[in-house]
N, C-alpha and C positions, 0 to 999 in steps of 0.2 A: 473077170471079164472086162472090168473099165481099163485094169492096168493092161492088159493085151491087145485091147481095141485101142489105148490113145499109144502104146508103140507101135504098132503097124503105120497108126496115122502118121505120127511125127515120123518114120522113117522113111514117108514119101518124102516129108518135105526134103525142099533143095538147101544142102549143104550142112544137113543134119544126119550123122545115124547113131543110132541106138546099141549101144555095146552090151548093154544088160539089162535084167530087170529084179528086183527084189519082191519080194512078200512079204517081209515085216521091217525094221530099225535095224536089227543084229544083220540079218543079211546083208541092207544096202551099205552097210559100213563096210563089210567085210568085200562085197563085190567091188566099193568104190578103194578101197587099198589095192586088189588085183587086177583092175583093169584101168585105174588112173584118168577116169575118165576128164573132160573139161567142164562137163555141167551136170547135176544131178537135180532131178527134178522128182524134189523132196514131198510127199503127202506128210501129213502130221498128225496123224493117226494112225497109227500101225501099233500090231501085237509086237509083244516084249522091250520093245524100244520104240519111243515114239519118233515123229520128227526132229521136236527140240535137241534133246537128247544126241542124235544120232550127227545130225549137223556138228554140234559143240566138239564131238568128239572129232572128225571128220577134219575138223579143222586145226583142233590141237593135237591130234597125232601126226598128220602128213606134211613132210617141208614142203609139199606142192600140192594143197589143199584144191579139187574143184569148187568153183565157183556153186551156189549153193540156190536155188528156185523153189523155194516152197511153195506148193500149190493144197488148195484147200477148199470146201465148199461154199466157207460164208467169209465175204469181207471183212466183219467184224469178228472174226476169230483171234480170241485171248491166245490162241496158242503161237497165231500168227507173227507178233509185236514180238513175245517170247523168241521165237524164231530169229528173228531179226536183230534180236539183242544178241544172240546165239553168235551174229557171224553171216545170216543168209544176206543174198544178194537181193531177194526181194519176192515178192509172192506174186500168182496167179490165183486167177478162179476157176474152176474144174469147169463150170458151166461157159467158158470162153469158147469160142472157134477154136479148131486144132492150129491153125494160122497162125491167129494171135498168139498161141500158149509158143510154139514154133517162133514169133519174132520175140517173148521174152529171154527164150534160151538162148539165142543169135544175139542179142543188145547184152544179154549177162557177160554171154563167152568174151563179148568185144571189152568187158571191164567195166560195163555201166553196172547200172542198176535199173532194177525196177522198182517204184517206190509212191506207196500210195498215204497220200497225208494223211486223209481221215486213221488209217490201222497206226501211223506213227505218234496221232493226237492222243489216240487211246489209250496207249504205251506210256505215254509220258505224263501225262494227267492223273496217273493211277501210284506218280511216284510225287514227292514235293520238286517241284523247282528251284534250278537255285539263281546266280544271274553271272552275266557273263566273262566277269570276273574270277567266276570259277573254275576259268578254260586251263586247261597248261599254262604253265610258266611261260614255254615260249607262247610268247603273242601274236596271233596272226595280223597280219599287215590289211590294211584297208582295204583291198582288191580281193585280198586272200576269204576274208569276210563277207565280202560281195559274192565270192562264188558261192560262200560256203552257205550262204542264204538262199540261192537260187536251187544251186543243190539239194536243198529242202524242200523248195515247191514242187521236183521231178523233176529239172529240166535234165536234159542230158549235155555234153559237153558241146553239138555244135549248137545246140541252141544256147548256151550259156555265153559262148562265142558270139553268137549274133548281138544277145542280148548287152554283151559288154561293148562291142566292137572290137575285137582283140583279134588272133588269130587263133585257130584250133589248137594248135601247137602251145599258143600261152596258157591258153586253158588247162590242157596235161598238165602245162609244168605247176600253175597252182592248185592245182585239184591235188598230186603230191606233196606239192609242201604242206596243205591241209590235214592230208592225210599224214604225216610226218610226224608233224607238229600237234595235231592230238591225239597223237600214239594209236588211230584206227585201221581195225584191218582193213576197211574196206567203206566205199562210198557212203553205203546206208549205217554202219556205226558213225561215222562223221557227223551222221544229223542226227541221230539220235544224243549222241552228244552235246549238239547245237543244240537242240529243244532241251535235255537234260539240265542244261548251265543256262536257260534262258536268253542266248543269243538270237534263238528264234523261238517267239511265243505262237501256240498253237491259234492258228485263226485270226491273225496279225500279219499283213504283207509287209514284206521286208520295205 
């Protein structure tokens, strides 16, 4: 009932629709190789395959992976962070407005992220630290560092832009060298990264 009600919902909204829907992990993997959607919007609990699981695969079988939303019911879900190490683009809370849940899939598809400190604090606290000399080899340049600290707090790229003074455009182009250069699929492996190697310590502003 939940998953049929927030489809209906999200396929009002504008410039969203809804190509399929899954019942457990096995399905939505198999739906999302068939229909090739741009975003899935992942629960992390499901029969015979979970979220984690289903993501990991999702992303290492397809050469054109969808972008990945795990949604869930509690913020401090273990499985969440898990998820996120996976490969996801970033999580929702099921108890959100359809609205909200509707502009994280819109911000994921555009190649951001969504990304909530506290579940990235959890994640990384739970593993040793190490410090930021443990980044790649290639070394990000001092600007590059800059983003990749902001990156961490959520900001997204026009505010990262604001924040630096830069154009939106410069922004793109360092957010992929970052990504480049610490070998990350994607936005949210970058800082978990970042937190991982101590370049940004949890609960520390850059």
């Amino acid at each position: 009932m939940t998953r049929s009600g927030l489809r209906t919902l999200l396929g009002m909204q504008p410039g969203i629709a809804v190509v399929g829907e899954a019942a457990d992990g096995v399905e939505a993997v198999e739906q999302a190789r068939q229909l090739r959607p741009d975003v899935v919007l992942m629960d992390v609990r499901m029969p015979r395959l979970n979220g984690i699981e289903a993501t990991r695969q999702l992303l290492a079988e397809l050469a054109e992976p969808p972008k990945v939303v795990v949604i869930t019911t509690f913020e401090n879900d273990g499985y969440v962070t898990a998820a996120l190490s996976a490969g996801a683009s970033g999580f929702v809370l099921k108890r959100l407005p359809v609205p909200k849940i509707a502009e994280a899939v819109r911000v994921v598809a555009a190649g951001e992220a969504i990304l909530f400190p506290a579940a990235l604090r959890q994640m990384v606290t739970a593993r040793p630290l190490g410090s930021a000399e443990a980044l790649p080899q290639a070394a990000l340049t001092g600007r590059e560092e800059e983003v990749l600290r902001l990156m961490a707090t959520g900001l997204s790229n026009p505010e990262i832009a604001k924040s630096c003074r830069v154009s939106l455009e410069t922004v793109k182009t360092h957010v992929g060298n970052v990504l480049t250069k610490l070998g990350a699929q994607n936005r949210t492996h970058a800082v978990v990264i970042a937190y991982e190697t101590g370049l940004v310590v949890p609960g520390v502003a850059g």
